[in-house]
Every structure is written in C-alpha cells, then in structure tokens.
C-alpha positions as CSV (number, residue, x, y, z in Angstrom):
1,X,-7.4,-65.5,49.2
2,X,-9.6,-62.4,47.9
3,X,-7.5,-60.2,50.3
4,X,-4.2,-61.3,48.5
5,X,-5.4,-60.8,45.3
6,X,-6.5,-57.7,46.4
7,X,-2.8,-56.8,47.4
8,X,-1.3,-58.0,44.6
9,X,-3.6,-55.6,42.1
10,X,-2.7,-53.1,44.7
11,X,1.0,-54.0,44.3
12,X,0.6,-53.9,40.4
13,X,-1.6,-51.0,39.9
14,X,1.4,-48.5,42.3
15,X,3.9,-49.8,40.0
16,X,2.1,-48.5,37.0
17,X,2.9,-45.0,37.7
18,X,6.8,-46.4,38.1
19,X,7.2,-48.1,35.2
20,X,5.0,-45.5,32.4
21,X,6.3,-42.5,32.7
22,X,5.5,-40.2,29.6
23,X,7.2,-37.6,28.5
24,X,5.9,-34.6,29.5
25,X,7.1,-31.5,27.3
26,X,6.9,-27.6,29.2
27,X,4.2,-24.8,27.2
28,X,8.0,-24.4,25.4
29,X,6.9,-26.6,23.2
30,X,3.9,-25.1,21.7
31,X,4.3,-24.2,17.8
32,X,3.6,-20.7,17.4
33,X,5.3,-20.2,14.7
34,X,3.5,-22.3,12.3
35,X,0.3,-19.9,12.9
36,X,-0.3,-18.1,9.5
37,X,-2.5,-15.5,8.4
38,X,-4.2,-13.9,5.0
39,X,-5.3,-10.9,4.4
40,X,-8.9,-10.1,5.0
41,X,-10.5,-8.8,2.4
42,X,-13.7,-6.7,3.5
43,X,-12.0,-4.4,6.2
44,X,-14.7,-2.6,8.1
45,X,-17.1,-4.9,7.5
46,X,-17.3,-7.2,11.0
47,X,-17.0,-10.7,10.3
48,X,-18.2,-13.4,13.0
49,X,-15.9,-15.8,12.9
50,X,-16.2,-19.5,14.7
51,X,-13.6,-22.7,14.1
52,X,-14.1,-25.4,16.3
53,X,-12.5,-28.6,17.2
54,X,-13.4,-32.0,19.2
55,X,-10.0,-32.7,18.6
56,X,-7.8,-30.7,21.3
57,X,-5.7,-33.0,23.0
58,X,-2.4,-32.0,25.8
59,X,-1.2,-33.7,29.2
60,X,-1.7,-33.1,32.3
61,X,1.6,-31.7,34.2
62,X,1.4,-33.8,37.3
63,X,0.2,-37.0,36.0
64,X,1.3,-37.4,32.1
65,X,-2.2,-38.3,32.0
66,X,-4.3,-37.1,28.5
67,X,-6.7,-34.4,28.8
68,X,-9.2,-34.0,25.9
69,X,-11.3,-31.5,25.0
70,X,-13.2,-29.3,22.3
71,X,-11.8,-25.9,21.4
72,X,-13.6,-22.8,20.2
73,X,-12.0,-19.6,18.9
74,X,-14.4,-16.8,18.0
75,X,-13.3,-13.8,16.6
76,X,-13.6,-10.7,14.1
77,X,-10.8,-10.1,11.9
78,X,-9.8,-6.2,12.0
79,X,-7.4,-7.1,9.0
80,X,-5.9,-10.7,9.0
81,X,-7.8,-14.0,9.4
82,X,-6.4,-17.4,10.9
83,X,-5.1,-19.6,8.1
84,X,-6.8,-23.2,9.6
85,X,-4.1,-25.8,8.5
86,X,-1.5,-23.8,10.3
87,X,-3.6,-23.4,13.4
88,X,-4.1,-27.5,13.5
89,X,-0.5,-27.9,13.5
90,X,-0.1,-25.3,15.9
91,X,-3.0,-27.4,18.4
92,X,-1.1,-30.2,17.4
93,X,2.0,-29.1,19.2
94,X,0.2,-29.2,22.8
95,X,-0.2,-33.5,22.2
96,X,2.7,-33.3,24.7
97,X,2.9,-30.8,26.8
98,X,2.1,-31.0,30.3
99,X,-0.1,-27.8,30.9
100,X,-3.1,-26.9,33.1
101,X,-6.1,-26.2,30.9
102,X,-6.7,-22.1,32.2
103,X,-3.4,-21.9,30.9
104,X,-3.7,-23.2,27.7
105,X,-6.6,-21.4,27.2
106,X,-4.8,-17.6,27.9
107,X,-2.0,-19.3,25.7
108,X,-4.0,-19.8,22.9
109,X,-5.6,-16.9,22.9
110,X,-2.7,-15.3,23.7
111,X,-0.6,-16.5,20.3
112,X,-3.6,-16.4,18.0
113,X,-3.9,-12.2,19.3
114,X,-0.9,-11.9,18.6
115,X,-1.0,-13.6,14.9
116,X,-3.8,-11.8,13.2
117,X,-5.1,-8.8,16.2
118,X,-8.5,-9.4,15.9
119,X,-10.8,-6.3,16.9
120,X,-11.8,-9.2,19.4
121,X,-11.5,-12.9,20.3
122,X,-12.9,-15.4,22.6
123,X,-11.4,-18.8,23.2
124,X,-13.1,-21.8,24.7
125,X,-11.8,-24.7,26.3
126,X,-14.3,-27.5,27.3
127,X,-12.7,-30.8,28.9
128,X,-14.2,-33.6,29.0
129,X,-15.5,-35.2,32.3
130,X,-12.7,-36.4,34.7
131,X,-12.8,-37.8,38.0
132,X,-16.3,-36.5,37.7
133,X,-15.5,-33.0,37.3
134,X,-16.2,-31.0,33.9
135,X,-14.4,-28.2,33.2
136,X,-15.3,-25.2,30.9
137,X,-12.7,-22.2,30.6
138,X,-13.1,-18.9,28.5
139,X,-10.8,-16.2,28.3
140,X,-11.5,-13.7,25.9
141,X,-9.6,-10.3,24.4
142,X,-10.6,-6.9,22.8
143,X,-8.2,-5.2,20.5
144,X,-7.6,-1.5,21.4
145,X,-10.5,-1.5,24.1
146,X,-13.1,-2.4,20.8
C-alpha cells in the first residue's frame, strides 16, 4: 500500500514540471533603459557609494525556478550618480528572465558602467541557499584603469 502511494506521489510530483511551465524571458528583457542619472555635484571629491537590496529576484534558465538574492552596487561617481527609482525598475525587469546568476552580475554591472562611468564599481550578487549550495559572485570595473 505505502509503495503505491509512493508511486502515485512519484507519478504526481513528474507531472508537475509538465503541467507549470513558466515563462521564461531571455537577458533581452532586462530594462536598461529606464536607468537614469544626475549630475554629481562635488566632482573630484571621491564619493563611496553603497545601495543595497534583499529584494533581487530572476529565474533560473533550465528550471523556471526563482532565484533570490541580495544585491550590492558599490561605486564612486567620476560625474553622474545612479538615480535609485530607476535602478529598481530596472532590477525589476530581471523578475522573469531566465539567467544564470555570474551573468547577471557582469550585466548589471555592465549597464550601470555604462549609465553613469563611475571612476569604479563593484557589484555583488549573494543567492540564497539552494540545494544546499550558497552562491556569492562579484565582478567589479575601474574606469580608465583608476
């Protein structure tokens, strides 16, 4: 009887990954292009500069499956700064996109260089546990060799 049960949970369980099958957007999808800047106002003077979020959410490309993570971008404006309603839209835009997270992290970085060309940035990924496996990535940038 247990072994039936067993088989039928089995049975159940395989058909899960037939019947949910999220929608699973390419790195196309990412918003760049809501990323805004201002104008910062003490050029020469080095600024450290830290936003965080717990709230960095995209899918994972095999599986559909949620990753979650916190996200930390540190960097020192040479003459823009990082407006920080446009960059939540712009992490918003990952929610569904399937995308390994050493790639997102060189993306990120990536578009926020090219938005406001720090003298430097550093951008930090941190997944949370999964499978039993934690995952930190950092890729990082300097502007002009600086």
């Amino acid at each position: 009887m247990a072994g039936d049960q067993n088989d039928d949970l089995a049975l159940k369980y395989r058909a899960l990954d037939e019947t949910w099958k999220p929608r699973v957007e390419t790195p196309d999808a990412v918003r760049a292009d809501t990323l805004l800047t201002f104008p910062y106002e003490h050029v020469g003077r080095d600024a450290d500069v830290e936003i965080t979020t717990d709230e960095f959410t995209a899918l994972c490309p095999w599986t559909g499956l949620p990753d979650f993570g916190t996200l930390v971008v540190r960097y020192v404006p040479a003459e823009r700064c990082i407006e920080l309603k446009s960059l939540k839209h712009y992490l918003m835009s990952y929610r569904s996109v399937g995308v390994v997270q050493e790639s997102a992290a060189n993306r990120i970085l990536d578009d926020l260089v090219s938005a406001c060309r720090p003298k430097r940035m550093t951008v930090t990924l941190d997944y949370r546990v999964r499978g039993g496996l934690h995952t930190v990535v950092t890729v990082s940038t300097p502007r002009d060799g600086s």
